[in-house]
C-alpha positions as CSV (number, residue, x, y, z in Angstrom):
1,X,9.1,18.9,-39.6
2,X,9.0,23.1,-40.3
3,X,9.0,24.5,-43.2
4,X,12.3,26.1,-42.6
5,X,13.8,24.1,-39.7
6,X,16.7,25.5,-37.4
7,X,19.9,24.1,-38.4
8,X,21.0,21.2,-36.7
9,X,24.3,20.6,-34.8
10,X,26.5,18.2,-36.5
11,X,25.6,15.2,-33.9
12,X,21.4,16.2,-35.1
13,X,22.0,16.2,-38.7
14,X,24.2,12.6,-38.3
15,X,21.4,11.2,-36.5
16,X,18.5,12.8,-39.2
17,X,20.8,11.1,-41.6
18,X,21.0,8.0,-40.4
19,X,17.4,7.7,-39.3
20,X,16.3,9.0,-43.2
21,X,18.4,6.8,-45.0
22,X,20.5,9.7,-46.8
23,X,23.7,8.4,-45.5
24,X,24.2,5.0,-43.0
25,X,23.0,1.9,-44.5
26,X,21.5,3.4,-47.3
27,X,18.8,1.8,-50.1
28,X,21.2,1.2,-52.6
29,X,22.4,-2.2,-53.0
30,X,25.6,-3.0,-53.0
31,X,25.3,-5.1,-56.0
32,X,24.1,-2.3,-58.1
33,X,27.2,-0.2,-56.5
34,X,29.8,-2.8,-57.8
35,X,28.1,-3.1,-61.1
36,X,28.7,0.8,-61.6
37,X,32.2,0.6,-60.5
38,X,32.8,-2.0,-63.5
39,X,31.4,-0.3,-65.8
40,X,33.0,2.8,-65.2
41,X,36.5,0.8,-64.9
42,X,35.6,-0.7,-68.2
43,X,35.0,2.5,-69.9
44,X,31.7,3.2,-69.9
45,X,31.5,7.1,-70.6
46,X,27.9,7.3,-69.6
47,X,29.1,6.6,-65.4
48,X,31.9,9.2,-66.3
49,X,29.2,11.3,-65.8
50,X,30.7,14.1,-68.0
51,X,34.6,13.9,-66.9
52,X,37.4,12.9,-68.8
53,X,38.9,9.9,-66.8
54,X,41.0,8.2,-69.9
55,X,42.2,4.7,-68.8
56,X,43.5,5.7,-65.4
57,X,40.5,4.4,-63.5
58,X,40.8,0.6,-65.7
59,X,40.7,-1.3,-62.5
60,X,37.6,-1.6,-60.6
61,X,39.2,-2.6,-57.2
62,X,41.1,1.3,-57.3
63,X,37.6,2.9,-58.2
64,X,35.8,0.5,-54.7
65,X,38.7,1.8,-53.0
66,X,38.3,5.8,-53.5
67,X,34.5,5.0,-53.1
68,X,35.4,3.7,-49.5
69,X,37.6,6.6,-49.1
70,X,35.4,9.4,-49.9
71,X,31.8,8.1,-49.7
72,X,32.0,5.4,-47.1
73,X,30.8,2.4,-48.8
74,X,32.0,-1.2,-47.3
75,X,35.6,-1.7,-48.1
76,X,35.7,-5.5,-48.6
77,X,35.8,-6.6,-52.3
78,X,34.3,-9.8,-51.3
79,X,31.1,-8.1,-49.8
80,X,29.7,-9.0,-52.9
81,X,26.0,-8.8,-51.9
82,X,23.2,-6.9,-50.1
83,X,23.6,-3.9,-48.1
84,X,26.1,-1.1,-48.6
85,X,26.8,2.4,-46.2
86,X,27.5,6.0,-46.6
87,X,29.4,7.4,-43.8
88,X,27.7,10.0,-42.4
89,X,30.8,11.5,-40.9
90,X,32.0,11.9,-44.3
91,X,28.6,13.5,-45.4
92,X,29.0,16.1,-42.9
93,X,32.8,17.1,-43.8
94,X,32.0,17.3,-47.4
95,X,28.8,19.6,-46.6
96,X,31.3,21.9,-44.3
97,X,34.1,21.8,-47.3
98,X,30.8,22.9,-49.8
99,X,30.0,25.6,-46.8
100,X,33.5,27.0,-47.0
101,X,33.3,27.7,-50.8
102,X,30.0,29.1,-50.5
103,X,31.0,31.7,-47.7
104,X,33.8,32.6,-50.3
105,X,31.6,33.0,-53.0
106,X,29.0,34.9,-51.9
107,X,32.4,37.1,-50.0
108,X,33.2,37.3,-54.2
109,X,30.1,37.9,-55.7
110,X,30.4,35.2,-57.7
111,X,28.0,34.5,-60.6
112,X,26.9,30.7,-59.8
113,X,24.8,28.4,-61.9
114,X,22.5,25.4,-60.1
115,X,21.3,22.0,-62.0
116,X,19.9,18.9,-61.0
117,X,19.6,15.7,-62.4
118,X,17.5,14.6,-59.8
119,X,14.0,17.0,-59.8
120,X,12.5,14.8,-57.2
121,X,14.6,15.2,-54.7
122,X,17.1,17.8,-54.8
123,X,15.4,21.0,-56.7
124,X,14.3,22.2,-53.0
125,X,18.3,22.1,-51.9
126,X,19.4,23.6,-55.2
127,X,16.8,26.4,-55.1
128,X,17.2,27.4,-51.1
129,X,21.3,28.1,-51.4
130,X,20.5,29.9,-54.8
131,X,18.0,32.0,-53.1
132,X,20.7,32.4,-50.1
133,X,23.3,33.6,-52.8
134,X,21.1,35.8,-53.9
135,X,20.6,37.7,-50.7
136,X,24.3,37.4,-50.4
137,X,25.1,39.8,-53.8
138,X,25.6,36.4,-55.9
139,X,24.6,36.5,-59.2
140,X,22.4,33.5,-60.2
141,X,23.2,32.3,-63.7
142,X,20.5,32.8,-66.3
143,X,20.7,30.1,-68.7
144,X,19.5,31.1,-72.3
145,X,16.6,29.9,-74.0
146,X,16.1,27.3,-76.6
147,X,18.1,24.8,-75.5
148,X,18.3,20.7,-77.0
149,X,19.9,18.4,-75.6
150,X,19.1,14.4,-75.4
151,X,15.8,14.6,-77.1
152,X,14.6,17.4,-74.9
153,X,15.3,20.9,-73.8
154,X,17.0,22.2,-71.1
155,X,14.8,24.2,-68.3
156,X,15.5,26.5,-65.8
157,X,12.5,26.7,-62.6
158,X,12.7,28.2,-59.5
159,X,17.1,29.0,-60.0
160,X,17.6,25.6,-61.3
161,X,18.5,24.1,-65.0
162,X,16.5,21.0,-65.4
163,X,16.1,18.7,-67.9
164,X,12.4,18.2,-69.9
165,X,11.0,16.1,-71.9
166,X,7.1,15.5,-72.7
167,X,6.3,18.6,-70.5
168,X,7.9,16.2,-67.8
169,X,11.4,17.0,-65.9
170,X,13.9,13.8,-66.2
171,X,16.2,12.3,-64.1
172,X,19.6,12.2,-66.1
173,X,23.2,11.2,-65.1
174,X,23.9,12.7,-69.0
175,X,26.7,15.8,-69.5
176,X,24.5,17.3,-72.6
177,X,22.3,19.4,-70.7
178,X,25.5,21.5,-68.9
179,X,27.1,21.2,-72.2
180,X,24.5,22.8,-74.1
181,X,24.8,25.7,-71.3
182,X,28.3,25.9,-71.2
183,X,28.6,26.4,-75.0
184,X,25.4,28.6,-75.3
185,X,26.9,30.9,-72.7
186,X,29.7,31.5,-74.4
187,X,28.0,32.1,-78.3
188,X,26.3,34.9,-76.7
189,X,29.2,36.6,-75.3
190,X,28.3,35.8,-71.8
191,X,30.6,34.7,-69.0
192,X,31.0,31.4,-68.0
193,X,30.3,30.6,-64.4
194,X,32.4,31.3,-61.2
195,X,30.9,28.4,-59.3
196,X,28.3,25.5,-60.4
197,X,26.8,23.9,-57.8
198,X,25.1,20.6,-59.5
199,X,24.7,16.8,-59.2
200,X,25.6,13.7,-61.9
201,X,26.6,14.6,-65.6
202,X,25.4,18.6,-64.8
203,X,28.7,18.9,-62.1
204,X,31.2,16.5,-64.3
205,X,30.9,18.5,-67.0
206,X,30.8,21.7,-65.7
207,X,34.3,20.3,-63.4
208,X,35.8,19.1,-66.7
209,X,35.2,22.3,-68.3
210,X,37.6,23.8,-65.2
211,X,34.8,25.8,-63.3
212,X,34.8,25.6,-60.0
213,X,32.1,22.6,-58.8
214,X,30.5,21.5,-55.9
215,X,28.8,18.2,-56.7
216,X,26.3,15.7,-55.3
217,X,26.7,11.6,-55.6
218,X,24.6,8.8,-54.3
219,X,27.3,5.2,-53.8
220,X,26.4,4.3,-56.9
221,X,28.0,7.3,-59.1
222,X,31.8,6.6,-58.5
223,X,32.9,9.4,-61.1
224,X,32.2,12.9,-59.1
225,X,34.1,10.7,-56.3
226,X,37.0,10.2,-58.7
227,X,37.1,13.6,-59.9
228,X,37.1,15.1,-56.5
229,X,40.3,12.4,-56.1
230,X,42.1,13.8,-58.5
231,X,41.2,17.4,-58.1
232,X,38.4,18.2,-61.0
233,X,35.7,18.9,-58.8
234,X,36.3,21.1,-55.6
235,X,33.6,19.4,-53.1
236,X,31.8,16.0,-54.0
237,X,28.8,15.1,-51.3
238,X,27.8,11.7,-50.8
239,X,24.3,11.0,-50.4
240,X,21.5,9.0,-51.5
241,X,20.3,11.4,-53.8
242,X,16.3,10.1,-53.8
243,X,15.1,9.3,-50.5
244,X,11.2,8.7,-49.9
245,X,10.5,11.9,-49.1
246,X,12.6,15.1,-50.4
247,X,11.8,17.0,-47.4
248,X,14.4,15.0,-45.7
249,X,16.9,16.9,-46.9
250,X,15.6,20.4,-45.5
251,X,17.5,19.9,-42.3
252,X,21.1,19.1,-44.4
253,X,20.4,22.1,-46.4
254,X,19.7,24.3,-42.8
255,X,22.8,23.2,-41.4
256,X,24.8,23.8,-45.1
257,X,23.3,27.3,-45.1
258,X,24.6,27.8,-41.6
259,X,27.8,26.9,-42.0
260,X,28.6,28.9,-44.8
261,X,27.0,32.0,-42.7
262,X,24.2,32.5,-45.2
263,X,20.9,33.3,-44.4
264,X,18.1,31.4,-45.6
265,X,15.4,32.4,-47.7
């Protein structure tokens, strides 16, 4: 695969996504997918993933039924057991809704913060539209130093606010790390974001705060789903957010770059 491959047509990247696992029959099981959809029912704030969902999401069959919706995941309440899908198709029209916002950002100038709770996989993503922003008058969001937040600090490398601890970068579903953003932004006087572009707790919290959000959600994260549902978040992707190999994702970022008419860096 290139470095920087050309963006696919929609028929190449649902293929590439299929054949990599990102979306199609995907490594998630489904058992673990219905297990977060009860908890999250049940009240669990740590799948709220940083939202606000009170008890309107209290039944589990409502939250399997906007995950079939929006992600693509098997319908049947009595598929109980062993694999579970993202659809593709729906991949691909949320990455053309996220394109559309990005063409009118970077047609704003707006200021736009990036985080990940997935370092792994997704920082390469993250960092390539930040750097496209960039070139497009965007303002990339500077986040201040000094920040705690679950036993750690918050980082930001290569565009991207990360999460470290023990000189390590985490993988966290947690709100604290945008929180502690969010509320450092504004001690210091400094604007809050126009856009945040994010995954997990990073993009709920940032949505719940009322800033315009484009998130990322494997099948197993029902919440972004939700808050896409009921209008929080602007875009919510579904993807299997930590495939084998993170260079998998170079061709979805190629063709989200293209669609929004911005040039890679």
């Amino acid at each position: 695969m290139p470095i920087t491959p050309a963006a696919p047509t929609r028929a190449e990247l649902i293929e590439h996504l299929v054949r990599t696992r990102i979306a199609g029959d995907v490594a998630t099981p489904r058992e673990n997918n219905l297990d977060h959809y009860r908890r999250l029912a049940n009240g669990d704030r740590h799948y709220w993933l940083g939202l606000e969902l009170g008890e309107r999401w209290a039944d589990e069959q409502d939250v399997l039924a906007v995950m079939a919706e929006r992600c693509g995941v098997v319908d049947d309440p009595e598929h109980r057991h062993g694999q579970d899908t993202i659809d593709p198709e729906l991949t691909v029209a949320a990455l053309d809704r996220a394109a559309a916002q990005l063409r009118k950002s970077a047609e704003a100038g707006h200021r736009v913060l990036f985080a990940t709770g997935h370092p792994g996989a997704l920082i390469d993503l993250h960092s390539r539209v930040a750097n496209a922003l960039r070139l497009a008058g965007c303002e990339i969001v500077r986040v201040p130093l000094g920040l705690i937040a679950d036993q750690g600090v918050v980082v930001q490398l290569a565009d991207i606010a990360m999460h470290e601890r023990g000189a390590s970068l985490w993988h966290t579903h947690s709100p604290e790390p945008m929180t502690a953003i969010l509320d450092a932004l504004q001690r210091e006087g400094e604007p809050l974001p126009d856009l945040v572009f994010a995954d997990h707790g990073w993009a709920g919290c940032a949505a719940q705060r009322g800033i315009l959000t484009i998130g990322f959600a494997d099948c197993n994260d029902p919440a972004l789903f939700i808050g896409e549902a009921e209008g929080t978040l602007a875009v919510t992707v579904p993807l299997d957010d930590h495939v084998v190999n993170p260079r998998y994702y170079e061709p979805m970022t190629a063709y989200l770059l293209d669609a929004a008419g911005l040039t890679p860096a």
